[in-house]
N, CA, C and O atoms as a MOPAC input file, in Angstrom:
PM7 MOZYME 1SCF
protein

 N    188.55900 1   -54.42800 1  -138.36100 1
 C    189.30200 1   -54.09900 1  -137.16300 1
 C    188.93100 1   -52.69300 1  -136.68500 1
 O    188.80300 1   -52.31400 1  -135.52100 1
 N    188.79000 1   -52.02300 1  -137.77400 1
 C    188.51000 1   -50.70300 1  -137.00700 1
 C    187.10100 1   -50.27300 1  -136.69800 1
 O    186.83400 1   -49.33400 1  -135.94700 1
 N    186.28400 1   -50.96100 1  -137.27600 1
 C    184.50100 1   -51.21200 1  -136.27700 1
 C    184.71500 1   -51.80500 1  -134.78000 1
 O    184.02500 1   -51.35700 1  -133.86400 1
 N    185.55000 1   -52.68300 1  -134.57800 1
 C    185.73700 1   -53.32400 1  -133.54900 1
 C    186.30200 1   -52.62700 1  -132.52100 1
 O    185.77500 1   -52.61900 1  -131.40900 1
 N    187.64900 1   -51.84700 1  -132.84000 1
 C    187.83000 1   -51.06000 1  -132.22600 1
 C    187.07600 1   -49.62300 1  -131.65600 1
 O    186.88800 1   -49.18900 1  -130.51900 1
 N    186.81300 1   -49.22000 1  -132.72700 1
 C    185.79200 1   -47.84400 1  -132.42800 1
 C    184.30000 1   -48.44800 1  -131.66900 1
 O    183.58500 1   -47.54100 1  -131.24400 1
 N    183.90900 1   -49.49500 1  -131.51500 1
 C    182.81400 1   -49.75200 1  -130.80600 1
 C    183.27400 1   -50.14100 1  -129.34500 1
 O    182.80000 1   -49.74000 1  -128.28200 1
 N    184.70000 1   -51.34900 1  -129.63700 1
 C    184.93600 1   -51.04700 1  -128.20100 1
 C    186.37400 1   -50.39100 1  -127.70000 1
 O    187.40400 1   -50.96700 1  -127.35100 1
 N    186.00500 1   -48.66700 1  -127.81000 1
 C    187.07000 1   -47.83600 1  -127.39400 1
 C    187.74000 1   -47.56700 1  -126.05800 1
 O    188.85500 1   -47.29800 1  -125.61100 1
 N    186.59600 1   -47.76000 1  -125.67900 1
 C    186.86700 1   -47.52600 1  -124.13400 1
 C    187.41700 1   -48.67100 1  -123.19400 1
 O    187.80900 1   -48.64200 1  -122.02800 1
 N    187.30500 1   -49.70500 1  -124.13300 1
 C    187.95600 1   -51.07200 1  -123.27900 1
 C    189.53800 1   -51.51500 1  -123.44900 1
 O    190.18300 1   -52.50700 1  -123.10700 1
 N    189.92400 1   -49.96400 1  -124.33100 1
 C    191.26600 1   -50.72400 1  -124.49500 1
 C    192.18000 1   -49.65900 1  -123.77600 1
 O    192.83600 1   -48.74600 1  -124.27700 1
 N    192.04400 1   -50.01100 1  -122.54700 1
 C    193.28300 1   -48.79500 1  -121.37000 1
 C    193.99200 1   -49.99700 1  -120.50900 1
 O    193.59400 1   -50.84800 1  -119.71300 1
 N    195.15200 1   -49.65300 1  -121.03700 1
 C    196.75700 1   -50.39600 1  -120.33400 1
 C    197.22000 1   -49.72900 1  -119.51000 1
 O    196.76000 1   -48.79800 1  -118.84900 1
 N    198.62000 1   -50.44000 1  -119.55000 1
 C    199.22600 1   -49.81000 1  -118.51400 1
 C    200.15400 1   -48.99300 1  -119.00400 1
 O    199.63300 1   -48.88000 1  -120.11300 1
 N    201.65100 1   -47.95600 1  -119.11500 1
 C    202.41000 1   -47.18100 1  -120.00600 1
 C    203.58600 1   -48.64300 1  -120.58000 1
 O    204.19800 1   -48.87300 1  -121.62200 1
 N    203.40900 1   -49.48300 1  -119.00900 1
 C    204.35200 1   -50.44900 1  -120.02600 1
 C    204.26600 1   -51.07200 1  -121.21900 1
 O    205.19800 1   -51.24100 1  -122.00500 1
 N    203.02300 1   -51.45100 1  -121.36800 1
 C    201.99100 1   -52.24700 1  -122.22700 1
 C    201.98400 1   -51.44900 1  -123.42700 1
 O    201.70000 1   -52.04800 1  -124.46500 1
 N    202.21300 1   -50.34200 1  -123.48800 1
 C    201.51800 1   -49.19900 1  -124.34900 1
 C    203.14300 1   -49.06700 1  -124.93500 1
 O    203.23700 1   -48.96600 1  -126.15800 1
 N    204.35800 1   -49.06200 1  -124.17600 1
 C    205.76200 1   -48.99300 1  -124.92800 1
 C    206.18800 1   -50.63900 1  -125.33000 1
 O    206.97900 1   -50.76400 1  -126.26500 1
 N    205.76700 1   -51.68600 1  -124.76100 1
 C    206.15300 1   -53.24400 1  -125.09700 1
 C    205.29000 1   -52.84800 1  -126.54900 1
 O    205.97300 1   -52.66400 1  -127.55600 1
 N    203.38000 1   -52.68200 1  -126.67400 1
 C    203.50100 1   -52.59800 1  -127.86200 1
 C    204.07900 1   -52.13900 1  -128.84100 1
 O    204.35700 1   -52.82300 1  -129.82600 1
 N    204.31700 1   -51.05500 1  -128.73200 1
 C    205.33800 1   -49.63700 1  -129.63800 1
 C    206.71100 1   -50.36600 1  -129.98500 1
 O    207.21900 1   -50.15800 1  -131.08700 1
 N    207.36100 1   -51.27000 1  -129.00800 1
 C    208.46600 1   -52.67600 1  -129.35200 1
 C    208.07500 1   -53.41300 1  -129.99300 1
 O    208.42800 1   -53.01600 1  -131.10300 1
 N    207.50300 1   -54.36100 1  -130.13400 1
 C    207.13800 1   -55.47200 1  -130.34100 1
 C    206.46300 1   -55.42400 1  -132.04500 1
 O    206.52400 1   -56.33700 1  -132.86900 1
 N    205.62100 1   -53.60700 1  -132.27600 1
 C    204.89500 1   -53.64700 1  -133.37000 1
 C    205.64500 1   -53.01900 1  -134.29700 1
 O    205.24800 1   -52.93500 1  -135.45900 1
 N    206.92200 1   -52.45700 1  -133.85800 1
 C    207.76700 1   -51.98200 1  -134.57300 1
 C    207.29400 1   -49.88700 1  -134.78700 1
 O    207.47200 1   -49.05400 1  -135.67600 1
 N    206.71500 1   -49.88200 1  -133.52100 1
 C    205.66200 1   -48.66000 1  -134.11500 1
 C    206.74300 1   -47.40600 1  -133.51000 1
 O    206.19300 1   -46.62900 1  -132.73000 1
 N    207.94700 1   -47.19100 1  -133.74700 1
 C    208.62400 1   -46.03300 1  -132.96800 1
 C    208.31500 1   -44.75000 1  -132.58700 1
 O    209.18400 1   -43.99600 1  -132.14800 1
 N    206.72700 1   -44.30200 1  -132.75700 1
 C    206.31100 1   -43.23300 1  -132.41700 1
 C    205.76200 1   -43.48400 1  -130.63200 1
 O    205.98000 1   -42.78200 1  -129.64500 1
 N    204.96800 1   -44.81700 1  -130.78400 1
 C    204.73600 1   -45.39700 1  -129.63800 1
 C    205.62000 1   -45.65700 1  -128.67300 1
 O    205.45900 1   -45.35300 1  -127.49100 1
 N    206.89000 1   -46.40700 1  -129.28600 1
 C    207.85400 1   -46.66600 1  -127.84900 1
 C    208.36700 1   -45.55500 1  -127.73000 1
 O    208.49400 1   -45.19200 1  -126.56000 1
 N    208.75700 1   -44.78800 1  -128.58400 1
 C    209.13300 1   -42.84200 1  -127.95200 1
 C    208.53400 1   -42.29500 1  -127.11100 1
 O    209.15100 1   -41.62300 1  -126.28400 1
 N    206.73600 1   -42.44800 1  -127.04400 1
 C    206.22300 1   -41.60100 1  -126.55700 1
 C    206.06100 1   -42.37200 1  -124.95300 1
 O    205.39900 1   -41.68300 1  -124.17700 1
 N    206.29800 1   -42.98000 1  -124.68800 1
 C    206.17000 1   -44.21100 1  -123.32200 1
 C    207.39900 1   -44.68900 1  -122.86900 1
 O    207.43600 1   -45.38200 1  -121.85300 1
 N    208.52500 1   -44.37800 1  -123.56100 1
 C    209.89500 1   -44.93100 1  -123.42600 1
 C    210.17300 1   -44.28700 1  -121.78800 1
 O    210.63800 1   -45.03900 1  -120.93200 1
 N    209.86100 1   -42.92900 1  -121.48100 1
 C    210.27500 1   -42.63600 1  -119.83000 1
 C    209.39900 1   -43.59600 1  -118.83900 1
 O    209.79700 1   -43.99300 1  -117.74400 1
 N    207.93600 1   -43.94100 1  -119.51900 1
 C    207.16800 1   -44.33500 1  -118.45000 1
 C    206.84700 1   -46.14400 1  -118.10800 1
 O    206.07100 1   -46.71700 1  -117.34300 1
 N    208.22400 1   -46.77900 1  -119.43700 1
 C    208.08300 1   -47.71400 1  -119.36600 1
 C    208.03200 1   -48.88400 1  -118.39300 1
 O    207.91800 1   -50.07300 1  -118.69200 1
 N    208.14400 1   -48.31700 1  -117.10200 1
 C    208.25400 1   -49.49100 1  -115.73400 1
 C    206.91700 1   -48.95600 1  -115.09900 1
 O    206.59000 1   -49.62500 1  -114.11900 1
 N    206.30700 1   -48.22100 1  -115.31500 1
 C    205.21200 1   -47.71400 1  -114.96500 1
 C    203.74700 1   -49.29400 1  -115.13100 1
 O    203.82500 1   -50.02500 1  -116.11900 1
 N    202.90500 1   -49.47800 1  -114.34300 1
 C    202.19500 1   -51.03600 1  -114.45300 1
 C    200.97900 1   -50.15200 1  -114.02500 1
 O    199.92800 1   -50.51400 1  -114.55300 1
 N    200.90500 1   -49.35600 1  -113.40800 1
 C    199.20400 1   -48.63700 1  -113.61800 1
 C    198.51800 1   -48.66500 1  -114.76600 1
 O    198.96900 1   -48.53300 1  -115.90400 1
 N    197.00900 1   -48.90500 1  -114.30700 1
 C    196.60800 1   -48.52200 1  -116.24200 1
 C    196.02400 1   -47.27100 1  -116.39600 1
 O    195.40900 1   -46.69100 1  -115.50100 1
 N    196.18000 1   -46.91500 1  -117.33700 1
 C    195.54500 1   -45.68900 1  -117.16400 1
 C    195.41100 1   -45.16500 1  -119.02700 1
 O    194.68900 1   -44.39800 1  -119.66400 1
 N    196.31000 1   -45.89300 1  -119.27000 1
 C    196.56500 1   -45.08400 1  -121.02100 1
 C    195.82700 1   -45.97600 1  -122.37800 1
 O    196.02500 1   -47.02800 1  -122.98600 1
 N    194.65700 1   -44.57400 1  -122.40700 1
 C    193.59500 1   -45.33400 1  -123.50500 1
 C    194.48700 1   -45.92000 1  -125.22900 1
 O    194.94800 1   -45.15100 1  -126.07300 1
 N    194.48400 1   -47.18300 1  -125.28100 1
 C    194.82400 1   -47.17500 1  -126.46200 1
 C    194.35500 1   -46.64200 1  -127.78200 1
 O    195.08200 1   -46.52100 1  -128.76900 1
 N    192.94100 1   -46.29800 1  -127.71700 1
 C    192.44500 1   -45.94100 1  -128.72700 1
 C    193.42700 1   -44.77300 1  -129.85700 1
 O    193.79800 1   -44.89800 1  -131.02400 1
 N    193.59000 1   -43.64400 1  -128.82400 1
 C    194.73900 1   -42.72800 1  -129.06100 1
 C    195.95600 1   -43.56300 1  -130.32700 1
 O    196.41600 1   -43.10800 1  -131.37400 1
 N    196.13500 1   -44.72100 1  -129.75000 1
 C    197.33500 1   -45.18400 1  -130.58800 1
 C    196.76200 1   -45.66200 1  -131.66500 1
 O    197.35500 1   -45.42200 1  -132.71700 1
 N    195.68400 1   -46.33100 1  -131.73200 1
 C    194.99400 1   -46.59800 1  -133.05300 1
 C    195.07100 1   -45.64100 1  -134.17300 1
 O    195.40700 1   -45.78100 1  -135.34900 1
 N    194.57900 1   -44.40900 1  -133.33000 1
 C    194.15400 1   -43.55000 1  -134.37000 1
 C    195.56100 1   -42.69100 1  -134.71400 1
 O    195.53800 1   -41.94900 1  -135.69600 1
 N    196.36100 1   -42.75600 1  -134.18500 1
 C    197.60300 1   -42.26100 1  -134.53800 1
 C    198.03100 1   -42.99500 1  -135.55300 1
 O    198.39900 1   -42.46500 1  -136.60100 1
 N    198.03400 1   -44.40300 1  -135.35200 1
 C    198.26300 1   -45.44300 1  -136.40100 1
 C    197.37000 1   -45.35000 1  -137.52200 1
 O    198.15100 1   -45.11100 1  -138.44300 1
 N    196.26200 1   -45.38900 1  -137.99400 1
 C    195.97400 1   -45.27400 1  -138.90300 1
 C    196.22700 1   -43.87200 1  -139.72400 1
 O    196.02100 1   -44.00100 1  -140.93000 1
 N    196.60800 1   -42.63900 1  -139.33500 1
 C    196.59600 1   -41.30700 1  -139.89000 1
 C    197.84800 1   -41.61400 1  -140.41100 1
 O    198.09500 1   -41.02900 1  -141.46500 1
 N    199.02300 1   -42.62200 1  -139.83600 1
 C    200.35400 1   -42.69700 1  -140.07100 1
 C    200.37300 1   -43.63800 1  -141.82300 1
 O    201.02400 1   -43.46900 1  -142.85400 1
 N    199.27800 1   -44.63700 1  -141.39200 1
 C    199.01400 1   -45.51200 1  -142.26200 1
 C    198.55400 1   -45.26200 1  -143.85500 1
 O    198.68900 1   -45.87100 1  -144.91700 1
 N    197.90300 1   -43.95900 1  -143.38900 1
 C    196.93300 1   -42.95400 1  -144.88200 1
 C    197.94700 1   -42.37200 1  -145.53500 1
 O    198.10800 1   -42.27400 1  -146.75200 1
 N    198.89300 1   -41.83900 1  -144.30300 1
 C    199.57100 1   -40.73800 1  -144.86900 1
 C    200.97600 1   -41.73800 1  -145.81200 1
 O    201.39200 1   -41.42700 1  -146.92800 1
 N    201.39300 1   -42.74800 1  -145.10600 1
 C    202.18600 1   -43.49400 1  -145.80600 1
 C    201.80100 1   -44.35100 1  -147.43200 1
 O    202.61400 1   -44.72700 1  -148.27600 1
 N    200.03200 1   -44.48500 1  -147.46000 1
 C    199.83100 1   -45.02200 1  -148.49700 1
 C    199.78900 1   -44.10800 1  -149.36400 1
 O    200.41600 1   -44.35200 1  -150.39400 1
 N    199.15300 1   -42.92600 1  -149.29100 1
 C    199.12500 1   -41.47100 1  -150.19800 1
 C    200.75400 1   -41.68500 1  -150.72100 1
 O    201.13700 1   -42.10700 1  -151.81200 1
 N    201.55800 1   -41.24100 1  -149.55000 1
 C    202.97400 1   -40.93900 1  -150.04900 1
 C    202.99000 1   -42.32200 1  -151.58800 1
 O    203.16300 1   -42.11000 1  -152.78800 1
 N    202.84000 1   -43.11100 1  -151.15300 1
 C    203.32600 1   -44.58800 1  -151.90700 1
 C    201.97700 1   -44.96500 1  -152.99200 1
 O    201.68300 1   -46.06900 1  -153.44900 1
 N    201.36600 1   -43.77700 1  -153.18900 1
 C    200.05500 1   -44.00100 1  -154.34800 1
 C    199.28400 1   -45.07900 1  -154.27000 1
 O    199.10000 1   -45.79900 1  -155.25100 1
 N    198.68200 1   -45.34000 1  -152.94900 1
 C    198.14400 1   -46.58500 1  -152.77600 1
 C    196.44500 1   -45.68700 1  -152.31700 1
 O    196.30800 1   -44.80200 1  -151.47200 1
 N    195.56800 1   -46.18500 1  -153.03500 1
 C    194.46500 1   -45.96700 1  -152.77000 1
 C    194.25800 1   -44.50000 1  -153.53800 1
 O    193.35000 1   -43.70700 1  -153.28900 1
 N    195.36000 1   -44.31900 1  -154.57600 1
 C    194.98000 1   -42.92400 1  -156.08800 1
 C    194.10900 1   -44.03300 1  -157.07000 1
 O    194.28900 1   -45.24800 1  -157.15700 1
 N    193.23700 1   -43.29100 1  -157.67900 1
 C    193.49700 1   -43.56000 1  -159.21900 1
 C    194.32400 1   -43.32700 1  -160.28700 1
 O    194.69700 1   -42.20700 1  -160.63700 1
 N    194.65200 1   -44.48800 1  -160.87400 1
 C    195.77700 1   -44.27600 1  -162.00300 1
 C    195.20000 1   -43.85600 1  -163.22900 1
 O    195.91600 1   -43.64500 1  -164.20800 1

């Protein structure tokens, strides 16, 4: 997923609604926070990539916390 994404980065720009329905829907509350004012908003304009990579730093930092990917 994340070759796929990082090759095609530039193809993933929504709209702010799209960008807070995901942040709902994925359970991701950093996302619907950050889009929650602009949620009736239907322009596109907002690269998702941004959220990817927010998501995965969230993802590292949660497995570290939870010793996932240490050696024992």
């Amino acid at each position: 997923m994340k070759k796929f994404i990082e090759t095609h980065c530039n193809t993933f720009t929504v709209s702010p609604q799209i960008a807070y329905i995901a942040g709902v829907v994925t359970d991701m509350k950093w996302l619907e926070k950050k889009y929650a004012e602009k949620r009736n908003e239907r322009e596109e304009g907002e690269n998702m990539c941004l959220a990817f990579e927010e998501w995965e730093k969230r993802a590292i930092t949660k497995g570290k916390a939870e010793g996932v990917g240490e050696e024992r």
